[in-house]
Structure formats: C-alpha cells, structure tokens
Kinemage of the C-alpha trace (Angstrom):
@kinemage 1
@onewidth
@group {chain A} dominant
@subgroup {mainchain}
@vectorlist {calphas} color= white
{ca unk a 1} P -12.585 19.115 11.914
{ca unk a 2} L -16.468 18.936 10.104
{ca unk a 3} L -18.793 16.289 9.716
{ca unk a 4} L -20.975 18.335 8.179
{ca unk a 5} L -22.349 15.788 5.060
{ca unk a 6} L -23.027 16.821 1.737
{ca unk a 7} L -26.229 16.692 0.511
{ca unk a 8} L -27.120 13.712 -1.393
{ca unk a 9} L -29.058 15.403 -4.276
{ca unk a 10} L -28.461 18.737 -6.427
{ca unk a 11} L -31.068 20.484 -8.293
{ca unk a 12} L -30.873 19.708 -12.199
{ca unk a 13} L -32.461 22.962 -12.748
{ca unk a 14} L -30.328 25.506 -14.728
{ca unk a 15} L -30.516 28.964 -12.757
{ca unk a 16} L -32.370 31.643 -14.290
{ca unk a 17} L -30.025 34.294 -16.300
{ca unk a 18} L -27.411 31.395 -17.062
{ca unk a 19} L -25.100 32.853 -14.553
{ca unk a 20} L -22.832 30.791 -11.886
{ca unk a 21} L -20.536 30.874 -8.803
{ca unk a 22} L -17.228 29.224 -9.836
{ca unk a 23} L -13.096 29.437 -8.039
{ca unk a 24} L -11.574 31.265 -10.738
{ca unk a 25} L -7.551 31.045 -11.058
{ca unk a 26} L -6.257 34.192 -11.704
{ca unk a 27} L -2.611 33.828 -10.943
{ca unk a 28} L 0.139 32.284 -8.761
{ca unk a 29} L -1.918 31.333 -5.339
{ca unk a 30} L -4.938 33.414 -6.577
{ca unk a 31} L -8.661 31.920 -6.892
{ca unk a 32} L -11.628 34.265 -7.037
{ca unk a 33} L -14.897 33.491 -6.707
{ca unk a 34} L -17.092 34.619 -9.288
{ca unk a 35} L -20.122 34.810 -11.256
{ca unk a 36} L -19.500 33.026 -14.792
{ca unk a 37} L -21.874 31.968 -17.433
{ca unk a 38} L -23.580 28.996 -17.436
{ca unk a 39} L -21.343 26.600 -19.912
{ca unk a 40} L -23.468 26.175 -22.717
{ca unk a 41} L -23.839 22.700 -24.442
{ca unk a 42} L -24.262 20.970 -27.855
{ca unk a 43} L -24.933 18.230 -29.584
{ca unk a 44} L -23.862 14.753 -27.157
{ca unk a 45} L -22.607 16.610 -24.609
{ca unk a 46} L -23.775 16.600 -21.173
{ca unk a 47} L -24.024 19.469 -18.134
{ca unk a 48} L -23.595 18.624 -14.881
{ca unk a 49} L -24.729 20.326 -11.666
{ca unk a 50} L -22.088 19.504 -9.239
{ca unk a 51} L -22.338 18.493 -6.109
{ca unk a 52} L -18.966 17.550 -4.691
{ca unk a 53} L -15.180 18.388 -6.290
{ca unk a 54} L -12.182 16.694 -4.390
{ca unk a 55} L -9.015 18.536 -4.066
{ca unk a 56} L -6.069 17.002 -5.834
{ca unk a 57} L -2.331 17.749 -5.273
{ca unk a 58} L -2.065 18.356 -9.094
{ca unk a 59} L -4.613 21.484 -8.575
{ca unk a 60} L -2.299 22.846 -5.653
{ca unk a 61} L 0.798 22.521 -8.094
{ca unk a 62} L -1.178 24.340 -11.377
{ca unk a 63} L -2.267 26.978 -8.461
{ca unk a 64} L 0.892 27.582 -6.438
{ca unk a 65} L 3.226 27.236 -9.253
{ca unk a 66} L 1.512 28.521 -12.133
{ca unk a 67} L 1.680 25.868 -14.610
{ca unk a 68} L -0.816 27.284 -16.570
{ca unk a 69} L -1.744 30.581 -17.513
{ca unk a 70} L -5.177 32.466 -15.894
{ca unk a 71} L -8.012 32.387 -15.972
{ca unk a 72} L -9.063 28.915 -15.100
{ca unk a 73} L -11.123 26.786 -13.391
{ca unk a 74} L -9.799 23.818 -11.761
{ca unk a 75} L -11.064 20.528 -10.196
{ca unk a 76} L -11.549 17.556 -11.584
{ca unk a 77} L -12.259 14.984 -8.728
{ca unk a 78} L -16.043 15.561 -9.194
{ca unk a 79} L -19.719 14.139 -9.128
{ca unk a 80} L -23.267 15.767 -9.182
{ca unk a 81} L -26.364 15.669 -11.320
{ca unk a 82} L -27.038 15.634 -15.115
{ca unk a 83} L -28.881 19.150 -15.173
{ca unk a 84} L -28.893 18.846 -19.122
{ca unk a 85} L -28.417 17.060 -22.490
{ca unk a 86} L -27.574 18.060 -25.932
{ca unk a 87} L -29.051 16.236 -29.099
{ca unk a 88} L -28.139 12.701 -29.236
{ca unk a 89} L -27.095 11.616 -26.274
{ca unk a 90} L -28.132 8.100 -25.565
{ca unk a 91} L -27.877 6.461 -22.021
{ca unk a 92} L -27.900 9.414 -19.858
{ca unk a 93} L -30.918 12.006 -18.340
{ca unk a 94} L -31.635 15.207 -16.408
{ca unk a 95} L -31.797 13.880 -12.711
{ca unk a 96} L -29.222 11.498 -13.323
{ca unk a 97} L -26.545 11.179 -10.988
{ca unk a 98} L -23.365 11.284 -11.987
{ca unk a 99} L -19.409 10.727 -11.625
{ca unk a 100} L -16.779 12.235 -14.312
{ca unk a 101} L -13.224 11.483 -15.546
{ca unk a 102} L -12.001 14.465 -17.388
{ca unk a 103} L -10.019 12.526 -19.495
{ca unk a 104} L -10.458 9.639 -21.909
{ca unk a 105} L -8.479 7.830 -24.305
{ca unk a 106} L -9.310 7.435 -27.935
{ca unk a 107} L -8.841 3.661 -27.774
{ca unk a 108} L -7.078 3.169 -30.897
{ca unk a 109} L -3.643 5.020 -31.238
{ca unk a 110} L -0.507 3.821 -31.372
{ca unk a 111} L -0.578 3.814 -27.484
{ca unk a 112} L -3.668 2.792 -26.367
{ca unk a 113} L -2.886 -0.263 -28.364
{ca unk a 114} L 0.043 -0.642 -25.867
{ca unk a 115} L -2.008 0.295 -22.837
{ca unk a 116} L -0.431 3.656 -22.536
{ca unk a 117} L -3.810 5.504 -22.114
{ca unk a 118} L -2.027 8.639 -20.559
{ca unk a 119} L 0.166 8.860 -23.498
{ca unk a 120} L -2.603 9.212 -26.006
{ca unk a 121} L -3.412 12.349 -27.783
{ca unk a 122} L -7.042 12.234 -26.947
{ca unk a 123} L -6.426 11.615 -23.764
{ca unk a 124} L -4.322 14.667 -23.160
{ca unk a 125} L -7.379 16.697 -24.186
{ca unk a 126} L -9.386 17.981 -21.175
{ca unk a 127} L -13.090 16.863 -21.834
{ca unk a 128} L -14.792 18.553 -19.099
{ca unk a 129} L -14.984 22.391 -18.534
{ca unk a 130} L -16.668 25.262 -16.739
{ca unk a 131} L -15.677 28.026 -18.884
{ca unk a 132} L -12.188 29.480 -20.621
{ca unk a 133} L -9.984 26.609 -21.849
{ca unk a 134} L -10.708 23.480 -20.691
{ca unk a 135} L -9.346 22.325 -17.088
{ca unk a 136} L -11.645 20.252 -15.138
{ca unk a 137} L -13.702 22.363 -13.930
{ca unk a 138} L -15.233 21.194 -11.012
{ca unk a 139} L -14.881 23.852 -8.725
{ca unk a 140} L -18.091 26.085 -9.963
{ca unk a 141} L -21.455 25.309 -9.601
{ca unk a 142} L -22.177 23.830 -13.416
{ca unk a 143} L -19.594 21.567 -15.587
{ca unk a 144} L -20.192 20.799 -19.489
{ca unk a 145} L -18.868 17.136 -20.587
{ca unk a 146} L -17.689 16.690 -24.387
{ca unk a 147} L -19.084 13.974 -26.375
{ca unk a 148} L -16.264 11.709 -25.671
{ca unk a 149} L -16.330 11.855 -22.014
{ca unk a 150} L -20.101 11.471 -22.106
{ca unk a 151} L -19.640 8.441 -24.115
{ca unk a 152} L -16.961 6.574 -22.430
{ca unk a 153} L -16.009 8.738 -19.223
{ca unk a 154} L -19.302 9.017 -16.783
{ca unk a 155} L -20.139 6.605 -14.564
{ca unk a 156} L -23.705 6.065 -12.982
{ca unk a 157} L -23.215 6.494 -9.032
{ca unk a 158} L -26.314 4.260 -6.688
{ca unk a 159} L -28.540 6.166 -5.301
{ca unk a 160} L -27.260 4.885 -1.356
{ca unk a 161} L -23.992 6.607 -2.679
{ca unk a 162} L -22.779 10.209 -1.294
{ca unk a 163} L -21.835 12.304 -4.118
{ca unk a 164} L -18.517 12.733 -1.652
{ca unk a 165} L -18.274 8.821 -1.761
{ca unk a 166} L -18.067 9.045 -5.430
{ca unk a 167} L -15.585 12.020 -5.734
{ca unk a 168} L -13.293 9.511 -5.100
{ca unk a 169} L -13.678 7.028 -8.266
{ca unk a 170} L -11.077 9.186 -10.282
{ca unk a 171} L -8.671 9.353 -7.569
{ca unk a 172} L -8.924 5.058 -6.460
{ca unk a 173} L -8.389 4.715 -10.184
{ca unk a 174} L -4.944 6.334 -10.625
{ca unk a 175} L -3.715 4.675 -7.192
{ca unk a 176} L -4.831 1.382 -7.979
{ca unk a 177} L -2.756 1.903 -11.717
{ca unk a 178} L -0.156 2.558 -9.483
{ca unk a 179} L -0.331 -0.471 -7.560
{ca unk a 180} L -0.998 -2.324 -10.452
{ca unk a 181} L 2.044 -0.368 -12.411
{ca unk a 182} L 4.274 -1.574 -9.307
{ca unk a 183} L 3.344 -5.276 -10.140
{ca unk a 184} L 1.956 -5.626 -6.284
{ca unk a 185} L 1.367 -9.065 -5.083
{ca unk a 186} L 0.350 -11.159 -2.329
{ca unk a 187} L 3.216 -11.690 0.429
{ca unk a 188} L 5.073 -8.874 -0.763
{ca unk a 189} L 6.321 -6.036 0.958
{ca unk a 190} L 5.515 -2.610 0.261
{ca unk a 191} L 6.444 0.605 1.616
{ca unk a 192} L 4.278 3.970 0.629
{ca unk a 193} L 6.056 7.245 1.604
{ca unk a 194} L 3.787 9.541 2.467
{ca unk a 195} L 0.186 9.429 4.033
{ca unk a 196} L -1.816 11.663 3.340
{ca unk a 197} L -4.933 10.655 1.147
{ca unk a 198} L -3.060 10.059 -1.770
{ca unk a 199} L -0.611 7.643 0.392
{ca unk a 200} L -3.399 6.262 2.378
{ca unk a 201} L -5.589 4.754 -1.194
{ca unk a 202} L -2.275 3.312 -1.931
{ca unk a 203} L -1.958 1.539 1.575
{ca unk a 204} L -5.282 0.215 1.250
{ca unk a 205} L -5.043 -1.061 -2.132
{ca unk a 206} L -1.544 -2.538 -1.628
{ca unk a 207} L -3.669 -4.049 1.070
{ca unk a 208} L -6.102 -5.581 -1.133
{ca unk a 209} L -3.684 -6.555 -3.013
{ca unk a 210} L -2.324 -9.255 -0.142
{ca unk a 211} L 0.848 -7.123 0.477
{ca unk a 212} L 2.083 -6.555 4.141
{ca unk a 213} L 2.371 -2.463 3.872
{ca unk a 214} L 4.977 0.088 5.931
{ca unk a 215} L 4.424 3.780 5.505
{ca unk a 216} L 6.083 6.873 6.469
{ca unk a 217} L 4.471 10.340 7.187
{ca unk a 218} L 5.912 13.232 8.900
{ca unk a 219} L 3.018 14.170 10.443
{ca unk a 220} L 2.030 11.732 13.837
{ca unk a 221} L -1.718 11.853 13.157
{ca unk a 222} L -1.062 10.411 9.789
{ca unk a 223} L 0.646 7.985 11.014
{ca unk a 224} L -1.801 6.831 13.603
{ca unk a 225} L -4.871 6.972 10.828
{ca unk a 226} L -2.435 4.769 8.803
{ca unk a 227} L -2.155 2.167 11.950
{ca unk a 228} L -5.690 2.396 12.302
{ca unk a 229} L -6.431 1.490 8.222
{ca unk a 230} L -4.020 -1.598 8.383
{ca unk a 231} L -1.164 -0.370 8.033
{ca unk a 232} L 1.610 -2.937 9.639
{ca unk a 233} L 3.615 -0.308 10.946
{ca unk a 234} L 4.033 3.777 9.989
{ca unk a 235} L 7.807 5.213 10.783
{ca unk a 236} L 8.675 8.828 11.121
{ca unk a 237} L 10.838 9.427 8.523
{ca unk a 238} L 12.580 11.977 10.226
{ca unk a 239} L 12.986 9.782 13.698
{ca unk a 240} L 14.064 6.024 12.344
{ca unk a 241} L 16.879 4.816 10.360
{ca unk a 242} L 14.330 4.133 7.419
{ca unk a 243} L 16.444 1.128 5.852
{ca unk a 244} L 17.102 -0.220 8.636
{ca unk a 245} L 13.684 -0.847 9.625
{ca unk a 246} L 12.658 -2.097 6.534
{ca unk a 247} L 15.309 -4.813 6.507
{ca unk a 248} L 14.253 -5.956 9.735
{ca unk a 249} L 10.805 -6.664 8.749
{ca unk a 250} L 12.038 -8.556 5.135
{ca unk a 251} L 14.804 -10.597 6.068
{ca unk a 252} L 17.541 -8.166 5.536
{ca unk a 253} L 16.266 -7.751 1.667
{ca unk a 254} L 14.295 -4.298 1.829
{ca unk a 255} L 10.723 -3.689 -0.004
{ca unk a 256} L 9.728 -5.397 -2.860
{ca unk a 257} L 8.015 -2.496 -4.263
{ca unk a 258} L 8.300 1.209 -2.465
{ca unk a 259} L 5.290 3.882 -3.645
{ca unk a 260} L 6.553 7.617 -3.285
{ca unk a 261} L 3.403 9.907 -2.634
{ca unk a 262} L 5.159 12.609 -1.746
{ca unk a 263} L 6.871 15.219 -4.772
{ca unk a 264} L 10.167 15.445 -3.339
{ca unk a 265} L 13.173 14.843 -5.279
{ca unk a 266} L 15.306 13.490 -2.561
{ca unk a 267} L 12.492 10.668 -1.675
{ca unk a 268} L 14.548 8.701 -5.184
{ca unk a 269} L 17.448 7.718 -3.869
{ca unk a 270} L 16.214 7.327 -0.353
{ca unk a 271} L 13.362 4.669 -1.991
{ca unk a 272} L 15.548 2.736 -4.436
{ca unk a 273} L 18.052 2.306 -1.409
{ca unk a 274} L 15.151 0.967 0.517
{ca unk a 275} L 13.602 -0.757 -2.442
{ca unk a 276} L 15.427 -4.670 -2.591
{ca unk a 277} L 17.671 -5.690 -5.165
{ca unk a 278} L 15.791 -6.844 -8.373
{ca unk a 279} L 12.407 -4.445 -6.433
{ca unk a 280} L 10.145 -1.808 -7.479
{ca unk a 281} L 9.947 1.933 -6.843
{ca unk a 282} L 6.959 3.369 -8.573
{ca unk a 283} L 7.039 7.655 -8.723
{ca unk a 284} L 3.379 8.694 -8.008
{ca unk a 285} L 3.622 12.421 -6.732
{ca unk a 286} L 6.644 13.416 -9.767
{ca unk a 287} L 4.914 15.169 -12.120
{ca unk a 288} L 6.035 18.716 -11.429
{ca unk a 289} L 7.574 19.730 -15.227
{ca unk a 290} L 9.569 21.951 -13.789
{ca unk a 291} L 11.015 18.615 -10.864
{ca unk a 292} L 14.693 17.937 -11.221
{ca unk a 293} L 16.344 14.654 -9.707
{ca unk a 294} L 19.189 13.231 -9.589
{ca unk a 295} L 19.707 9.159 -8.537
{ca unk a 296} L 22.777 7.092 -7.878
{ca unk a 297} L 23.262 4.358 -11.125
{ca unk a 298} L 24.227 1.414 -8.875
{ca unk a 299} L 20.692 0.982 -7.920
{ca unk a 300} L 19.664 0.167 -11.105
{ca unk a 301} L 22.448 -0.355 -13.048
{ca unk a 302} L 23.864 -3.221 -10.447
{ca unk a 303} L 21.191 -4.461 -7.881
{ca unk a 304} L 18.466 -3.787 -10.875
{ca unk a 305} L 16.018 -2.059 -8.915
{ca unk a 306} L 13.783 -0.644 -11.349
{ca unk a 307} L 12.471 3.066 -11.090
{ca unk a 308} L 8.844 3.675 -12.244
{ca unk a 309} L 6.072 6.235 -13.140
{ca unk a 310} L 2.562 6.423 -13.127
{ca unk a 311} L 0.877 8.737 -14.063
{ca unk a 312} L -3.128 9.795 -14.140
{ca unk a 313} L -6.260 6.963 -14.843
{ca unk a 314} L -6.541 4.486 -16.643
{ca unk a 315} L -9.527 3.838 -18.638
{ca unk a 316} L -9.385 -0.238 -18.183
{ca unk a 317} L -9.534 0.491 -14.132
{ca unk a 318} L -12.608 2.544 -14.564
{ca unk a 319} L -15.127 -0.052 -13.604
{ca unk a 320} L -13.154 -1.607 -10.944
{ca unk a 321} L -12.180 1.918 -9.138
{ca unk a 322} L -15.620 2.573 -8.969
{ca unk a 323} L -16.740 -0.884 -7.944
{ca unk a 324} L -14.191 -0.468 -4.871
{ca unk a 325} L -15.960 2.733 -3.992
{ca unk a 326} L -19.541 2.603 -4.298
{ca unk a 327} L -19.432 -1.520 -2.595
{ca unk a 328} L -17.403 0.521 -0.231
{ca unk a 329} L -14.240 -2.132 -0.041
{ca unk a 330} L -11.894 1.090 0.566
{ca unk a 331} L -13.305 3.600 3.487
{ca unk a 332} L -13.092 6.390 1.452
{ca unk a 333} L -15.762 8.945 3.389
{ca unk a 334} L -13.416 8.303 6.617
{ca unk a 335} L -10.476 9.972 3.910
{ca unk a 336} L -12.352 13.333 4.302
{ca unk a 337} L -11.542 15.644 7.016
{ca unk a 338} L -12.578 19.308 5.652
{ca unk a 339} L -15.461 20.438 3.746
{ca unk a 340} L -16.007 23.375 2.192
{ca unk a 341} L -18.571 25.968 0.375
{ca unk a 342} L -17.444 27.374 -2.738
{ca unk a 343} L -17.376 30.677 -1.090
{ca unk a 344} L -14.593 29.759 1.159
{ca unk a 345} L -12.294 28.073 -1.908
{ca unk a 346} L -9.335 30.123 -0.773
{ca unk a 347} L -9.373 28.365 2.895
{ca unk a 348} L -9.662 25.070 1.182
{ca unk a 349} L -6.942 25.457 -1.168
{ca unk a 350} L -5.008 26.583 1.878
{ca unk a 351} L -5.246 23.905 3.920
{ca unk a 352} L -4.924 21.258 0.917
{ca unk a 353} L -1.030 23.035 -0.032
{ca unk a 354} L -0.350 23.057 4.005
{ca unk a 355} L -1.834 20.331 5.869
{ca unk a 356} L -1.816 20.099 9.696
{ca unk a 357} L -2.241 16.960 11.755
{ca unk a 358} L -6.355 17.383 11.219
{ca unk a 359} L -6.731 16.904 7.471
{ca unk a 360} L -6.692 14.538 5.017
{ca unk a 361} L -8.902 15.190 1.917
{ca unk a 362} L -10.534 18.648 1.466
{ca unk a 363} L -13.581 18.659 0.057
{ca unk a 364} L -15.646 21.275 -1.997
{ca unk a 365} L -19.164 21.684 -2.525
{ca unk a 366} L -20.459 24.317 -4.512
C-alpha cells in the first residue's frame, strides 16, 4: 500500500509546444498513454493543470464494457490549478486552485424546476474535456472547463487542503444525494451493501445523518475499515443469514432504508427483502444501460417497500459536499489506498475493476 502524498501545488505554466501526457481509451480494457495537444480555450472558459483525478466505478464500466466509443479520455473526480483563462471570466485566476464538477444543470428546465438536476439537458452535457468529445477528462495532465462549468461548477479548494482531499467533493456529493434521496434520519436503521469507497461515504454520511448503520462487504479488510469508521456492525454476505441479522438488530422489522453500492442485479431482491415493510432501498451502483433485473412485486406492491435511484450530483449539495470535505467532517484522505503516476494508468485501472483486501480508492496524479 503507498503513502506517498501528492504534491500540494501544480505549475500553472502551459508546457512549451502545447503538447501533453493524457490515458487515452482506445477500446474495451485499453488506455494508452499519450502525448495530446494542449486543449485550447476561449472566451469564459477556464484550463486547469491537474493535480489529482479519483477513479470512479462509472470509468471502470465506460472502460471494461465499452459504453462509449474510442478515443477518450476519462476521469472526472478531479482538482488542480487554474493554468489559464479565456476573455471574460470573472472570479477565477492563473494560480488558483481548483475543484471541478463536469456537469451542471441549466437551472431552469422543466426538471430542474422539480429538482431533477440529472435529468436536465444541460446537465447531460459533459463540460469539462481534455481532447476528442467531451468525457471528463481528468486523467491527462491539462483539462479545459466550458463557460457553464466555470460559472456555476468550480469550487475554490483552502490552501491547507490536498488536492487528493478535494478529489473527493464530486464523489461526497452524489453519496450524500443518495442519503438524502433515501430520506435518512436520525434513529433509523440503515444497511449499505458494499464497502468499498463508494459504500464507505455512504456509511459515514448515513452516520451524520444520526442513523445506526450495518454494512456488508465480501472482502474482510473492508469490513474491518468499516468497524473502524463507525460502522455498528459489517456481515459477510456470503457467511450470515443477511435478514436474519438485520431483524435482530430492529426489532424483527428489517432496515428502514438499505443503500446498494454494489452493481449486481441480484443485490434487488435480496435488499427489498431486507428493507422493512413501508422502508427504503435506494439503487446507487445500477447504472449499467446494458443491467437487467428482475424483483418480486410483493415487496412493493404489498409491504410497500419502495425501490429507488440516484443517480450522479446534485448541484444544491455542491456547497455542503465540499464543506464536509475541506472542514474534514468525513476522513476522506484515510479512503485512499493506491496512488498512481499517469504513466502507470493501466495498473490503476486494474486494481480499481479488481480490488484486493489493500485498496480502497485509487488515485491518479498526472
């Protein structure tokens, strides 16, 4: 495992010749490394020099099952330094530093107006890109933000916060809408399948929430970092008569509210059976297009359990997810287990898709 830090500052000089290092997809389970030009940028639009780019599981699904087609370049958990700005951009300078949604809503649609910012058509539009169509971007060396992410999608990030740290304000944001989508509250119940890092921000947030919080993970070291975080007890799911061990801990009743971070289609059933009658069970991991599942009726037709999704940020949370990072209320540097160069992308994104006992979040910086 490394404990190698990042460094805390990036240069916000463009390189000479405009060229740049970046993981290029060029096919099912195939990212090259290689020189690309420097994105160039216009009028209120921003570049970044990044220093840090989480891994997400929705860049392991768009590499390993080729949801999109090559070339691109991924990442979108990212922070760094504002290298550049185009003509009228107001608020932001070179030196900067910086974190970056890649998505935005327009704020006025038919859906935003309901709160739906995932559903809007502005939204859906990637805003940040290192070359070919836009995708994130974050794992290359240099990112260009559109005018409407500079505008209402970049958050300053202190100066006694890692760039690492702040990799994390995108991904706090879409598990606290989760939480939030799963109408948590204080003396509830929840159980979060799954613990990896995904699983372990929605522990802690169920946590801050006031919720008592069970998890599951197959893997024991998971299981013991989840103990260690607050968990009040992690089950093998493979080991323990899941229901059964929920209803002793509730009264007989089950969880109020049961978080799936793990894409498997079978989790469903097996979390609306452990969900209460009249509970929760929000889908976090289920956005695979390509996902089929299939769920008994009773659950929700009878006991009215209701079954959930949630997906991506929301724009409302984007103060308060970064709040909870950079004041440090969620230990999100203790999340990351692997870091990375740029020129060893393919050993990241191999460790991300198959985890062992030793890693949580992988980290990249280029």
């Amino acid at each position: 495992m490394s404990h190698t830090a990042f460094q805390t500052e990036a240069s916000p000089v463009v390189p000479p010749g405009g060229r740049m290092r970046a993981g290029v997809y060029r096919g099912i389970d195939r990212v090259v490394v290689e020189q690309v030009p420097v994105p160039q940028i216009g009028d209120g639009e921003v570049l970044i020099r990044v220093a840090a780019c989480g891994i997400c599981g929705t860049d392991i699904k768009k590499i390993t099952h080729g949801f999109l087609p090559p070339p691109q370049i991924f990442g979108h958990e990212m922070a760094g330094t504002i290298a550049a700005v185009g003509r009228g951009v107001e608020g932001w300078r070179p030196g900067d530093r910086v974190v970056s949604f890649h998505h935005v809503p327009c704020g006025a649609c038919f859906y935003c107006e309901r709160k739906l910012f995932s559903q809007c058509a502005t939204y859906k539009q990637v805003g940040v890109t290192a070359g070919f169509k836009p995708a994130g971007g974050g794992f290359s060396e240099y990112v260009r933000v559109m005018p409407w992410i500079v505008s209402r999608g970049m958050v300053a990030v202190p100066a006694d916060v890692s760039f690492e740290e702040a990799t994390f304000v995108e991904p706090v944001n879409t598990c606290l809408k989760c939480v939030q989508k799963g109408r948590v509250a204080a003396g509830e119940t929840v159980l979060v399948i799954g613990q990896g890092p995904i699983g372990l921000l929605l522990m802690l947030l169920a946590r801050l929430a006031g919720a008592a919080v069970l998890t599951t993970d197959l893997l024991p070291e998971r299981r013991a970092r989840s103990l260690q975080l607050g968990a009040e007890a992690s089950f093998d799911p493979g080991g323990v008569a899941l229901g059964d061990e929920v209803r002793a801990r509730t009264g007989g009743r089950g969880a109020d509210v049961v978080l799936v971070a793990v894409p498997s289609p079978a989790l469903v059933a097996e979390a609306l059976a452990v969900a209460r009658p009249g509970g929760r069970v929000v889908l976090f991991a289920h956005n695979d297009p390509q996902m089929r599942m299939e769920v008994p009726a009773a659950p929700l037709g009878i006991e009215e359990k209701e079954l959930l999704g949630s997906y991506s940020a929301s724009i409302e949370l984007q103060a308060e997810s970064a709040r909870l990072v950079f004041e440090r209320r969620l230990p999100v540097a203790d999340l990351v287990s692997h870091r990375f160069s740029l020129d060893r992308i393919g050993e990241a994104l191999a460790l991300a898709a198959r985890p062992d006992g030793h890693s949580l979040k992988v980290v990249i910086a280029p």
